[in-house]
N, C-alpha and C positions, 0 to 999 in steps of 0.2 A: 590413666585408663582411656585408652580410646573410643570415643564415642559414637557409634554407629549410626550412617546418616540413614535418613528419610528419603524412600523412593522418589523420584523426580514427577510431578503433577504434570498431565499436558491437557490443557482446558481447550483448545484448539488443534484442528487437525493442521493447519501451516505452523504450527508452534515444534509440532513432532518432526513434519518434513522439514523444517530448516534445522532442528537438532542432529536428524540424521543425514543431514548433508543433499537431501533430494531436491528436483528441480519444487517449484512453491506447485500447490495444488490445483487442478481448472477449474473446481470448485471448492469454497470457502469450508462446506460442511460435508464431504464426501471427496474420496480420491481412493485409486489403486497405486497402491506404493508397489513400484518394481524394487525389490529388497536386494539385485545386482547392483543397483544403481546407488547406493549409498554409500559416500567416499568420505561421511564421519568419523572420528574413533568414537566406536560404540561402547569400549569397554567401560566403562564407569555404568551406562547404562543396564548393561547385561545385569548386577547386580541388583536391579529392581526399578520400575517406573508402572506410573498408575495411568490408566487412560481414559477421560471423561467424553468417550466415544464408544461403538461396538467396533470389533474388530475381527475380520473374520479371513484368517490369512492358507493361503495355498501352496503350502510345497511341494513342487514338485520335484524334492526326492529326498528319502531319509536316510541318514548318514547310518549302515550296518542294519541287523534284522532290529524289529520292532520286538520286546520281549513283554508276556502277558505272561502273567505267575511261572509258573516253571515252565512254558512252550514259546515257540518265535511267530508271530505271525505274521503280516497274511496277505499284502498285495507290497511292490517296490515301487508302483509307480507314482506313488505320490500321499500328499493328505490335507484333511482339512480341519483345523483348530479356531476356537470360538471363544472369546471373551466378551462381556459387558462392562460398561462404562465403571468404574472407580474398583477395579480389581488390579489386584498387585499383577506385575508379570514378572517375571524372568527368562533368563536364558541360561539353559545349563554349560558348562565351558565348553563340553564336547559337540555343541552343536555349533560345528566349524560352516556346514552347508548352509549359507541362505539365500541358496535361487529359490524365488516364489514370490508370488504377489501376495498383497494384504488388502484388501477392503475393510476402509476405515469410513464410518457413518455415523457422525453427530445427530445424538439424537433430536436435534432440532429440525434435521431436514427429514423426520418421521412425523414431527409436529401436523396436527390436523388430520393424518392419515389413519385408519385401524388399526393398521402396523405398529403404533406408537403403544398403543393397549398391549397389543398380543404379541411384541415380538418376543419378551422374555416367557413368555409359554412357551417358548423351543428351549427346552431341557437341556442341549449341551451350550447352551452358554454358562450355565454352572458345572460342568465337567470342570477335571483338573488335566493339564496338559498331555498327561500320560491316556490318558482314555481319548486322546485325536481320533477324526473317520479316518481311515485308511481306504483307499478306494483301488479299486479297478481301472484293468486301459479303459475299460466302456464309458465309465462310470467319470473317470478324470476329462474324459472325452467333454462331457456331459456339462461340466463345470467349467471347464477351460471355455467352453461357446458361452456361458453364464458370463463371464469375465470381461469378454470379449466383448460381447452388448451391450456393459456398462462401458466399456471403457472407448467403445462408437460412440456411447449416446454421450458424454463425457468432452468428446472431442469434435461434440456439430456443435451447432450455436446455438444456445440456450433457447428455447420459446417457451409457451403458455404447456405444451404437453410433454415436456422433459423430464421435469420431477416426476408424473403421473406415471411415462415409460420405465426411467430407473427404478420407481417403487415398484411398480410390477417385477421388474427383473430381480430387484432382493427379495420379492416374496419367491418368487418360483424358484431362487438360490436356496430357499429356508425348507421349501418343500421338499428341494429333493436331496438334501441335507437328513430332512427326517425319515427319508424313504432310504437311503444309503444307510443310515446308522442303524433301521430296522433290520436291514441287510445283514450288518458288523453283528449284531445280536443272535443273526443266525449263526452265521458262521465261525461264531465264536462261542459257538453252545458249550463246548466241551471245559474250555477254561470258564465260564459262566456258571457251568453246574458245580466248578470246581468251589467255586465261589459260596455257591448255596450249602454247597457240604460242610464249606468254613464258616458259615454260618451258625447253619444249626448246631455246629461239635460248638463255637462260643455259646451262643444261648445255653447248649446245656451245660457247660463251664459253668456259666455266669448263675443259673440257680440251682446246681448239684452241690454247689460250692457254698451255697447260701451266702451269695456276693450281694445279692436281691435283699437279702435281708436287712444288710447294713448298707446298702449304697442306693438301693431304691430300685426302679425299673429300669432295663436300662434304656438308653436313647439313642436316635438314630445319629445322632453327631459320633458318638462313642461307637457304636456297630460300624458304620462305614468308616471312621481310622484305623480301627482294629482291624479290616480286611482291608485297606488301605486304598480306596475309591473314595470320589467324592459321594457327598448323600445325593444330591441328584442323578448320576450314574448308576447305583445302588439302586434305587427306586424307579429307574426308567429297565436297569436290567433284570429284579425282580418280578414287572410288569408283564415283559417279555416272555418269561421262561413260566409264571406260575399264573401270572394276571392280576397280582396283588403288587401295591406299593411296601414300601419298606416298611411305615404305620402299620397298614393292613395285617400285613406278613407278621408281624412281631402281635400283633394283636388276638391273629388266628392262634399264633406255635402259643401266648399265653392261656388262652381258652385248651386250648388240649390239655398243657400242663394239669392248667387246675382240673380239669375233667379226672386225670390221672390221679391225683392226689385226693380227690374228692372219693374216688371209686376205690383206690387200693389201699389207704392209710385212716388211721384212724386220730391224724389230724385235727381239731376242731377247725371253722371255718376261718376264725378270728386267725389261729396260727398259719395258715393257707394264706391267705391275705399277705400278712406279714412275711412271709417267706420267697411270694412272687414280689415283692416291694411294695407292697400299698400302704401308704401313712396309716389308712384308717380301712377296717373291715367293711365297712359302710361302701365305701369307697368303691371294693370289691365285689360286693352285694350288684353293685350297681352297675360296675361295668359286666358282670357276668349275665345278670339280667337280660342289658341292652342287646350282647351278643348270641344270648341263647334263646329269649324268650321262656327263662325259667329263673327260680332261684338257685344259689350253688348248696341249697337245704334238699329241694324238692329233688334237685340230680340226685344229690346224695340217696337220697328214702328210694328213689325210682330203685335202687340196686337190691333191697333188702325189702 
């Protein structure tokens, strides 16, 4: 039986550029990889390598339409995909095109800065490759001068205000990363709601079906496979469209639930409980409490 290897580790950004055959990096902890420029065989790689880096790569152009649940969407000219340090990558075989740059940034050369705290507070570094920004000419305009800056500041000679410049230019790359994908959230309303209708018809699967009863509540790991987003996408496009995260969300549609079952059935509360997944009635008591400021007794009596 053939034994299936382990993604390739790169603990270093010169470790990646001399794997992929590029010139060595101007700087030890940070480089724009031009992805033309690699005259490695990358195939072995494509099948999986992890990166002890962020990486934040730009293509400028996707190989045929971009497909979001049953529609094509939404700009050709380009896009930008996000990863954090020790996440698996791949590359799908069909993705023959790799003009684009990458912005690679060990997190050591964030070390001491605020950025080092907050940069995984940008959400789509936990996206899954399929949820990429897709941008706009205006928009690619916008990033490509972003790139360029680093890749000046990159190519002067180092002094006392260099790192302080490039960190500024990854932040203002992260802001309007977050102002773009606010964008993609609008304009992607339609498959988005698509989304929440697939929702809701699961959730009410999952307790019409008294799947709750024997499996428990369910979770957001499980909810966002089922509609097949990652959970941070799920919760950032939730946010968007209703104002609630994926927690929130599932925690509201549970309170109605019980509300429903409380008012229409003559349930006891113990069974209620039980039926939305909670180990113990107590349990129940208590979440319903928090979120109503009532008991799920006194709801009940308010009807009668």
């Amino acid at each position: 039986m053939e034994q299936k290897k382990s993604p390739h580790i790169f603990h270093s950004v010169s470790e990646l550029h001399s794997a992929l055959g590029l010139p060595a990096p101007q700087h030890p902890l940070l480089s724009i990889a031009d992805y033309a420029q690699i005259t490695a065989d990358v195939t072995a790689l494509s099948k999986g390598l992890v990166l002890n880096f962020y990486k934040i790569s730009f293509k400028f152009n996707f190989k045929g339409r971009f497909k979001y649940g049953q529609q094509y969407y939404d700009f050709d000219e380009g896009g930008l995909s996000f990863s954090a340090p020790m996440q698996v990558i791949s590359a799908a075989e069909e993705e023959a095109d790799y003009s684009g740059l990458t912005l690679l940034i060990h997190p050591d050369f964030l070390r001491n800065y605020p950025i080092a705290k907050t940069i995984r507070n940008y959400g789509f570094f936990d996206y899954a490759v399929n949820e990429a920004l897709f941008l706009s000419e205006q928009e690619k305009a916008v990033i490509t001068g972003i790139f360029e800056s680093i890749q000046r500041e990159l190519q002067s000679s180092i002094d006392h205000f260099s790192q302080d410049i490039i960190i500024s230019q990854i932040e203002q790359l992260l802001n309007y990363s977050n102002r773009f994908y606010n964008r993609q959230f609008i304009t992607r309303k339609a498959a988005h709601n698509d989304h929440l209708a697939a929702l809701d018809q699961l959730l009410n699967d999952y307790f019409n079906n008294n799947t709750a009863l024997f499996n428990g509540m369910p979770g957001v790991e499980m909810i966002a496979g089922q509609l097949g987003v990652s959970q941070r996408y799920l919760s950032d496009m939730l946010r968007s469209l209703v104002g609630l995260n994926t927690q929130q969300y599932l925690q509201t549609w549970m309170i109605s639930k019980a509300k429903e079952l409380l008012s229409t059935t003559s349930l006891t509360i113990g069974e209620i409980a039980y039926q939305l997944g909670f180990e113990y009635p107590q349990s129940f008591n208590k979440f319903f409490r928090k979120q109503t400021a009532q008991s799920p007794r006194d709801f009940r009596n308010s009807f009668n």
